[in-house]
C-alpha positions in Angstrom: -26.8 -17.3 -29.3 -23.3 -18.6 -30.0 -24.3 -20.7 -32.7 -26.4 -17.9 -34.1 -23.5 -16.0 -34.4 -20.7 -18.9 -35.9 -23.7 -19.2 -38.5 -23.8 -15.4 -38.9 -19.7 -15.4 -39.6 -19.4 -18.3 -41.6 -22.6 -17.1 -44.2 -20.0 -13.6 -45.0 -17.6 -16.2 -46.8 -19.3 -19.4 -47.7 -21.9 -19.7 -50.8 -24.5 -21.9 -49.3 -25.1 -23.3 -52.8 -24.6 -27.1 -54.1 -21.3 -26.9 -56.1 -22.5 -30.5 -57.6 -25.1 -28.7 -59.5 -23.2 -25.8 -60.5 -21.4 -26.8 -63.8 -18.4 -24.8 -65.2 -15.7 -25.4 -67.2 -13.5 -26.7 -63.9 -16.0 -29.4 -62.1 -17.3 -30.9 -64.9 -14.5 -33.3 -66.0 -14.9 -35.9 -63.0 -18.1 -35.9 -61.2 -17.6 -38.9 -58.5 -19.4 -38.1 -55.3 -21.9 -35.8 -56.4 -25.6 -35.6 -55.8 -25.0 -36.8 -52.1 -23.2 -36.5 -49.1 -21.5 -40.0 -49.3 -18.1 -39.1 -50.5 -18.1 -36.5 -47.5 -19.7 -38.2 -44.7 -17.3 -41.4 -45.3 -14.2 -39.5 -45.2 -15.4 -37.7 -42.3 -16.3 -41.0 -40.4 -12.6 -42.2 -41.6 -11.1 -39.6 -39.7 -13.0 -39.4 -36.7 -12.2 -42.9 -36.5 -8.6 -42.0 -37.0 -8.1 -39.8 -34.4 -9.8 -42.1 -31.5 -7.6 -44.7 -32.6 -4.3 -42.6 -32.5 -5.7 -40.5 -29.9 -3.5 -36.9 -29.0 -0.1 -38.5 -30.7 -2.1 -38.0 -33.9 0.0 -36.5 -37.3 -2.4 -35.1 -39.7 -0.6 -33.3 -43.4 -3.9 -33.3 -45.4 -1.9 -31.2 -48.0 -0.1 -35.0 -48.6 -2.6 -37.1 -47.8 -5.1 -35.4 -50.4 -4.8 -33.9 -53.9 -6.5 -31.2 -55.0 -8.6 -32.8 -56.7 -9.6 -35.1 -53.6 -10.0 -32.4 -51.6 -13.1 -30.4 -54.1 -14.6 -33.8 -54.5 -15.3 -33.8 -50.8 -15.9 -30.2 -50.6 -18.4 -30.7 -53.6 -20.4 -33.5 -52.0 -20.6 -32.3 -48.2 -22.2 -29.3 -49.8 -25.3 -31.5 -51.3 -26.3 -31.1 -47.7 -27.0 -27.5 -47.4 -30.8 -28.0 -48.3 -31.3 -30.4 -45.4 -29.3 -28.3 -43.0 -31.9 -25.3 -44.3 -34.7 -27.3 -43.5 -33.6 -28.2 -40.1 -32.2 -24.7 -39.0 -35.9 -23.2 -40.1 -37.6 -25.3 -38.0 -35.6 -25.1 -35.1 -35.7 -21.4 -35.4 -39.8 -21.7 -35.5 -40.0 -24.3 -32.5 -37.9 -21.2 -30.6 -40.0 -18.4 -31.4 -43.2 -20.5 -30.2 -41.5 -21.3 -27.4 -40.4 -17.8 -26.2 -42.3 -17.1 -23.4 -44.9 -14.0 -23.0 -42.9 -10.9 -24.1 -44.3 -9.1 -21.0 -42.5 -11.8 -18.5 -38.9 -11.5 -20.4 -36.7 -9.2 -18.7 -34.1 -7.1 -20.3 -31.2 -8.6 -21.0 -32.4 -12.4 -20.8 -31.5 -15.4 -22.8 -34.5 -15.0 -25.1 -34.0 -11.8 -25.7 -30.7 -12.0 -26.4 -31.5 -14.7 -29.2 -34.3 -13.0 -30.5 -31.9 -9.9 -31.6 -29.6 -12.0 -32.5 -31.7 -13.3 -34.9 -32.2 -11.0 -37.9 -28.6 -10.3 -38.1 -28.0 -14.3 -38.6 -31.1 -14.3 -41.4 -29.7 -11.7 -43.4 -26.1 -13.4 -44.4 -28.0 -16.7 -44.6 -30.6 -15.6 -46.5 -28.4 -13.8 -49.2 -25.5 -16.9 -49.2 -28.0 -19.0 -50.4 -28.9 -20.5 -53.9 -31.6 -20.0 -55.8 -32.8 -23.4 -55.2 -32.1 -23.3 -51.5 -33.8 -19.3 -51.5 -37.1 -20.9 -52.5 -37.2 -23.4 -49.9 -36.6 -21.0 -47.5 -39.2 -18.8 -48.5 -41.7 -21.0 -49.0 -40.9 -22.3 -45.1 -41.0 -19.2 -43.7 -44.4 -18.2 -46.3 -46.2 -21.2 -44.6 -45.2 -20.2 -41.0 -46.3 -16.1 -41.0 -49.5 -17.4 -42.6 -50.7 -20.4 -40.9 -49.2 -19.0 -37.1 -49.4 -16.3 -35.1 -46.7 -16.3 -32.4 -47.5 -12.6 -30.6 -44.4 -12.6 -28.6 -41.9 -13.2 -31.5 -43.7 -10.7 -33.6 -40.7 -8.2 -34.2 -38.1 -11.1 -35.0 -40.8 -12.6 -37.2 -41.2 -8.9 -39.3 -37.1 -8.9 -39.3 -37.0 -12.2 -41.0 -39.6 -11.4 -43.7 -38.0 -8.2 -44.2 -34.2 -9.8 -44.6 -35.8 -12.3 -47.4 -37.8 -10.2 -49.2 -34.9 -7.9 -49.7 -32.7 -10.8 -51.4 -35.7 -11.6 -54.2 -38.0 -8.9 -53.4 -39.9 -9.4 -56.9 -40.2 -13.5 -56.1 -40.9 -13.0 -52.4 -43.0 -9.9 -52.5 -45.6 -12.4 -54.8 -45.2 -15.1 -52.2 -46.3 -12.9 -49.2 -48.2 -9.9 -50.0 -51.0 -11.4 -51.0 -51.5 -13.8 -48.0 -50.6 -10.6 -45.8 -53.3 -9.0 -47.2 -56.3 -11.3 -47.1 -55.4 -12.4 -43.6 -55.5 -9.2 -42.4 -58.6 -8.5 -44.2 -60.2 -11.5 -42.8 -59.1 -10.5 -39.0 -60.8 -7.2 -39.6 -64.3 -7.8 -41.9 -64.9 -11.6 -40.1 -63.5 -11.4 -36.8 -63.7 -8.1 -36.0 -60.0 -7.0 -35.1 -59.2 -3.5 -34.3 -62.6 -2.6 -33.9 -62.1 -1.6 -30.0 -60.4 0.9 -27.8 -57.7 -0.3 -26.0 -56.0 1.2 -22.7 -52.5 0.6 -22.0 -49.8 -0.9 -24.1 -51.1 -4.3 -24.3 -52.3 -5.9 -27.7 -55.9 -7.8 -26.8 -56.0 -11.2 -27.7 -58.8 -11.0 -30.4 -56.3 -8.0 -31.8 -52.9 -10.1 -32.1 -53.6 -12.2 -35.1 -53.9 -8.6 -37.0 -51.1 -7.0 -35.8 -49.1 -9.5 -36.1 -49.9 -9.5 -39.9 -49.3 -5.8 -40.3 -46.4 -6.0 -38.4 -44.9 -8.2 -40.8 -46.8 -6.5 -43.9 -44.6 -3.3 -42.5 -41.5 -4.8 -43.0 -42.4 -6.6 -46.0 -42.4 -2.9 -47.5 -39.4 -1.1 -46.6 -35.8 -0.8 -48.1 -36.7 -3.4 -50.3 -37.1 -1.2 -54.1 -39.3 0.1 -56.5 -40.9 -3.8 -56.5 -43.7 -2.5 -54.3 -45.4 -0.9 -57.4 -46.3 -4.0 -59.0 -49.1 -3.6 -55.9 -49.8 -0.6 -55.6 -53.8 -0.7 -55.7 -53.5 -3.2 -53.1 -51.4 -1.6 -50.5 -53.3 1.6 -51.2 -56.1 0.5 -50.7 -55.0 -1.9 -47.8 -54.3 1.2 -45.7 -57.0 2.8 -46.4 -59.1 0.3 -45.2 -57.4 -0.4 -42.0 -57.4 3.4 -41.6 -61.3 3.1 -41.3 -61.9 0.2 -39.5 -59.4 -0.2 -36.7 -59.2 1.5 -33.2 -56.9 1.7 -30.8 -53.7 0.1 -30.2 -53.6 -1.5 -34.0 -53.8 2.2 -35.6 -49.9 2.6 -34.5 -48.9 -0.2 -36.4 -51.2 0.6 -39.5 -49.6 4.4 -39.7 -46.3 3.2 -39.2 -46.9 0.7 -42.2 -47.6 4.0 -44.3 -44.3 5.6 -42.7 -42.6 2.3 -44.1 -43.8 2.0 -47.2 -43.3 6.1 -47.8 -39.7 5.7 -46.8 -39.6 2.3 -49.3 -40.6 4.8 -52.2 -39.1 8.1 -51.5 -35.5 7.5 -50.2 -32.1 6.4 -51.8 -30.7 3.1 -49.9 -28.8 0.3 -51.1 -30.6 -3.0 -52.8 -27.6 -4.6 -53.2 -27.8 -8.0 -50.3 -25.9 -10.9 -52.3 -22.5 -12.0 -51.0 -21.4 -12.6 -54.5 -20.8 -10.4 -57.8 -23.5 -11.1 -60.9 -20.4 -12.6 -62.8 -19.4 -14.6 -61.1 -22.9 -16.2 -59.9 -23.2 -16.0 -63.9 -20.1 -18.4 -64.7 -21.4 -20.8 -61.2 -19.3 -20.8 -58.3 -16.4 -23.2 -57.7 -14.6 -24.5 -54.8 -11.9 -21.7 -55.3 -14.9 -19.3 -54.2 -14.9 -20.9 -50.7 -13.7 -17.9 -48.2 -13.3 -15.7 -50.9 -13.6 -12.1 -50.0 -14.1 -9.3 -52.9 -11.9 -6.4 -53.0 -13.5 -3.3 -52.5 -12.3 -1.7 -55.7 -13.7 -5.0 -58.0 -17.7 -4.1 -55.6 -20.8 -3.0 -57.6 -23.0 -1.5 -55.7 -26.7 -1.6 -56.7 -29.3 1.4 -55.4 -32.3 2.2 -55.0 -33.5 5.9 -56.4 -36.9 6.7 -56.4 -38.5 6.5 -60.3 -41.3 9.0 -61.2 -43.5 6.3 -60.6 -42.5 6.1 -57.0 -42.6 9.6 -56.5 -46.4 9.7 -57.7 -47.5 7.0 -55.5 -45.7 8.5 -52.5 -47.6 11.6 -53.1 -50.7 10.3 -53.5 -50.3 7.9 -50.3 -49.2 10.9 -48.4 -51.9 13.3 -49.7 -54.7 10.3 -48.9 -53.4 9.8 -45.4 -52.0 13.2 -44.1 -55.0 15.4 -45.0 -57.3 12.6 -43.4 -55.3 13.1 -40.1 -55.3 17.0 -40.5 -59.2 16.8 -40.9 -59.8 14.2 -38.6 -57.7 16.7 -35.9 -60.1 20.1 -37.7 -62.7 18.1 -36.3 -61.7 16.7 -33.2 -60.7 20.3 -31.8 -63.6 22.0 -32.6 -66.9 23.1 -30.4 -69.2 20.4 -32.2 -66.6 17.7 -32.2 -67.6 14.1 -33.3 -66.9 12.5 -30.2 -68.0 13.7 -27.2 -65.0 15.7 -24.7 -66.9 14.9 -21.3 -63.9 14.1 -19.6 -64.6 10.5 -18.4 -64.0 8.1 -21.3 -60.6 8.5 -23.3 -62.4 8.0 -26.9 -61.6 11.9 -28.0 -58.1 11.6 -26.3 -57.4 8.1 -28.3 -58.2 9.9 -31.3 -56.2 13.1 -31.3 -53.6 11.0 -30.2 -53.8 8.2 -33.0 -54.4 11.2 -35.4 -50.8 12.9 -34.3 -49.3 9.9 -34.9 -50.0 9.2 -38.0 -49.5 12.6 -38.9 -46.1 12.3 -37.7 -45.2 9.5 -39.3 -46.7 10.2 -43.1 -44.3 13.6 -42.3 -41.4 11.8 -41.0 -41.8 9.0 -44.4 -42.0 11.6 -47.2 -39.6 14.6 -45.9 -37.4 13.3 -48.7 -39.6 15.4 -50.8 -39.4 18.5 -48.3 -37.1 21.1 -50.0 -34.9 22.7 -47.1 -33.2 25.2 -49.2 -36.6 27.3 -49.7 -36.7 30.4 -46.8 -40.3 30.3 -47.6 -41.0 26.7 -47.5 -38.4 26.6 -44.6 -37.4 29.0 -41.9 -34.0 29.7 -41.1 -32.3 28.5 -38.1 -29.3 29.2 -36.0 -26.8 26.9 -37.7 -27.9 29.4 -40.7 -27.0 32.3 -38.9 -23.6 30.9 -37.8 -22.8 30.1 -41.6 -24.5 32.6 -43.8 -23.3 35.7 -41.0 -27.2 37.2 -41.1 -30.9 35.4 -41.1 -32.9 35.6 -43.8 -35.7 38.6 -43.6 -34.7 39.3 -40.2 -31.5 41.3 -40.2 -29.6 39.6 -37.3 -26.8 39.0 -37.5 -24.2 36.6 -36.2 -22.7 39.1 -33.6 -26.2 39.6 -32.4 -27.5 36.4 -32.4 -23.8 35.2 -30.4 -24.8 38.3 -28.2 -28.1 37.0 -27.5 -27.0 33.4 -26.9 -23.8 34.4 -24.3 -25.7 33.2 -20.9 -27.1 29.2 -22.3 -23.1 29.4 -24.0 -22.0 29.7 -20.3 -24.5 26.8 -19.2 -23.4 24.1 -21.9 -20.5 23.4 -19.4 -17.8 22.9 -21.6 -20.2 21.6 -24.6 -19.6 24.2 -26.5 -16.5 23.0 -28.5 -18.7 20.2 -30.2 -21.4 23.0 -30.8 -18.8 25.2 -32.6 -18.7 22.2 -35.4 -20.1 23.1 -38.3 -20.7 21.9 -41.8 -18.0 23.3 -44.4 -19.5 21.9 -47.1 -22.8 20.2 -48.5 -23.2 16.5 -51.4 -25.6 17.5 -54.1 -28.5 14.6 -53.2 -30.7 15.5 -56.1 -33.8 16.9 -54.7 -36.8 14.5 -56.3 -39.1 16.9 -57.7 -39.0 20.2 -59.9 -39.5 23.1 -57.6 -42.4 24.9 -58.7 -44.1 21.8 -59.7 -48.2 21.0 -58.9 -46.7 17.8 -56.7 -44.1 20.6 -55.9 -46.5 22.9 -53.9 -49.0 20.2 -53.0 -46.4 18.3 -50.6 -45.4 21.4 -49.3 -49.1 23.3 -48.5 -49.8 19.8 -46.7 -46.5 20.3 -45.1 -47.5 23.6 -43.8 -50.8 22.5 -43.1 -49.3 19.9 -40.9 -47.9 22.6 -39.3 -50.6 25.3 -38.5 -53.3 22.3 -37.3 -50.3 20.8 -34.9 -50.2 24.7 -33.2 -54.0 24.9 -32.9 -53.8 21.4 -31.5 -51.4 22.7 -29.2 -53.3 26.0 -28.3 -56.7 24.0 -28.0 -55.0 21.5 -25.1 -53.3 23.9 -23.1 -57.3 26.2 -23.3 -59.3 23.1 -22.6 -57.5 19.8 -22.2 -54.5 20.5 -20.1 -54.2 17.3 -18.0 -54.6 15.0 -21.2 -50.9 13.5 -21.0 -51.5 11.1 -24.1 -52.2 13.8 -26.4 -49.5 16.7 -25.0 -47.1 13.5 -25.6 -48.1 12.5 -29.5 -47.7 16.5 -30.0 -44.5 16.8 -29.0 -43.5 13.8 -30.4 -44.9 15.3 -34.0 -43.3 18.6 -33.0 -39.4 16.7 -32.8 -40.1 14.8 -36.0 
């Protein structure tokens, strides 16, 4: 974990690319020592020789000893082996996520899990401080392992890793994985018949692994990672769709919170920006002098991510696809002549409200970008309101009345109130997506109050006939906090 994290700090301020191959106007007068590590590894030797022989009495003054020059011809040829140290770190990393053991036997707090969280935030840095050269053989390493193993209990630091390269390159890497992604997890569910079970309980059956472990790391694959997801649009459409039909149980979670991902991917403003290095200055090729070198905030350009019309219409469309299917689905499921039978000994009718909540929730949860909270009829008022505005909307309280009314849970807050009296004195313009009014407009927003109307007759129909079903009273009010 140490070593995770030396590699972590050191990535911040050193370009992991071969300064023997990047030609500028300063390294390409003399060029003794590069396209290997000899130069380096034979004045390394030299000194480790040096300091056995002289032992502790040692007097080292590099800064007489070497010249400049000396000193960026070692520096240039040590870095000739940053492709072999890539290779080897790779494959030590995938020997250790075989190796973890059963993520059910790993207590909280252990070794493994330790090094499993320390994991993504070492990938990120590493991935982003390295070449171009170096970024493709890393990708392509990492493109062979998701698709050729399945390694159940490193599933989550697996979907982290593909997430943290595919936002460095996400046009070059999305082209490397997606398509894989997307046939495997076809194959698990037309030819070996994945997903196509209830499950009880929280573990994943053996049969089911392979698939989620390829929508897992489909789901990252997907988010923060900009408006390159278009360039598959049918696919990932379609993709969901057709996991949305086939699978059952305990896969259905992952699937709709692969549509909350990729709604979030298209609909919200983030930064794209993951190179430790400025444009111009990878432009001109980077030098020894960029060693340790730390940009000032004031010389930063910051890239972002805001979503494009395009965007916007495929987010719609997803969340039009997959909402009103859930909303339906839950129509159905609540009604005399449901589809599955309510007879109170098998949990098929409970696993589906459930699964349909969920994904209800989280399609609602991916696109309320596009929910416009400034509209009293799209959005009622609240207290904070009342406290700022000094009367609510259509109701004619006002803030004495509503402080009247609220005097006895004051007293209980037990000297909470101070934070509570914090408000907001003023509001950033964010630039609300859509124009208000629009067909897209009032289509997000009568599925949004759909949403709303079918999760209180949900709520109605369990307490009348269902009130002991935990599973589903817990996806409710789950859907009801989002």
């Amino acid at each position: 974990m140490h070593t995770l994290g030396f590699i972590q700090s050191v990535c911040y301020i050193i370009p992991f690319h071969d300064l023997t191959k990047e030609k500028t106007l300063e390294n390409t007068e003399n060029d003794e020592g590069s396209g290997d590590t000899a130069l380096a590894v034979r004045w390394i030797t030299e000194q480790v020789e040096r300091f056995e022989v002289e032992g502790p009495d040692v007097e080292v003054d590099y800064e007489k000893e070497l010249t400049d020059n000396d000193e960026e011809l070692i520096l240039r040829s040590s870095t000739t082996g940053f492709a072999e140290f890539v290779s080897s770190f790779l494959g030590r990393v995938f020997i250790l996520l075989q190796n973890l053991p059963d993520a059910s036997r790993v207590k909280s707090g252990s070794p493994e899990e330790n090094v499993v969280n320390t994991l993504p935030a070492t990938f990120t840095p590493l991935l982003a401080a390295l070449s171009p050269e170096l970024y493709e053989l890393a990708l392509g390493k990492i493109s062979q392992f998701v698709t050729n193993h399945v390694v159940h209990q490193a599933r989550d630091a697996m979907a982290f890793i593909c997430n943290a390269v595919v936002k460095i390159n996400p046009k070059v890497a999305l082209a490397r994985l997606l398509p894989d992604l997307i046939g495997n997890i076809r194959t698990e569910i037309d030819e070996n018949g994945a997903g196509s079970t209830r499950t009880t309980g929280a573990e994943i059956l053996p049969r089911d692994r392979a698939l989620v472990w390829h929508i897992s790391l489909l789901s990252m694959c997907v988010v923060h990672v900009g408006s390159e997801v278009l360039d598959y649009r049918k696919e990932l459409f379609e993709i969901a769709t057709h996991m949305q039909d086939k699978c059952k149980g305990i896969p259905l979670v992952h699937v709709s919170n692969f549509i909350h991902h990729l709604l979030l991917n298209l609909t919200v403003t983030y930064t794209t920006d993951y190179t430790i290095y400025e444009k111009e200055e990878l432009k001109r090729g980077l030098t020894a002098q960029d060693w340790g070198k730390i940009t000032k905030p004031k010389d930063l350009t910051i890239e972002w991510h805001t979503p494009s019309r395009e965007e916007i219409d495929f987010a719609i469309e997803l969340f039009e696809s997959q909402a009103e299917r859930a909303i339906a689905a839950l129509t159905a499921l609540t009604e005399e002549n449901s589809p599955i039978n309510r007879d109170g000994t098998g949990k098929d009718w409970s696993d589906e409200v459930s699964r349909n909540l969920t994904l209800l929730r989280l399609v609602i949860s991916g696109i309320s970008r596009l929910f416009y909270s400034d509209d009293t009829t799209i959005t009622p008022r609240t207290h904070r309101d009342i406290a700022m505005n000094g009367t609510a909307h259509g109701t004619g309280i006002t803030r004495e009345e509503s402080s009247s009314n609220e005097d006895d849970s004051d007293e209980a807050d037990l000297g909470e109130s101070d934070d509570k009296q914090i408000r907001i004195s003023f509001q950033y313009p964010t630039g609300y997506p859509l124009e208000v009014g629009s067909a897209q407009y009032e289509l997000v927003h009568r599925i949004r109050r759909s949403a709303g109307e079918i999760l209180h007759h949900v709520h109605e129909f369990l307490v009348a006939k269902q009130e002991d079903d935990v599973p589903c009273f817990s996806a409710l009010y789950t859907a009801y906090r989002s």
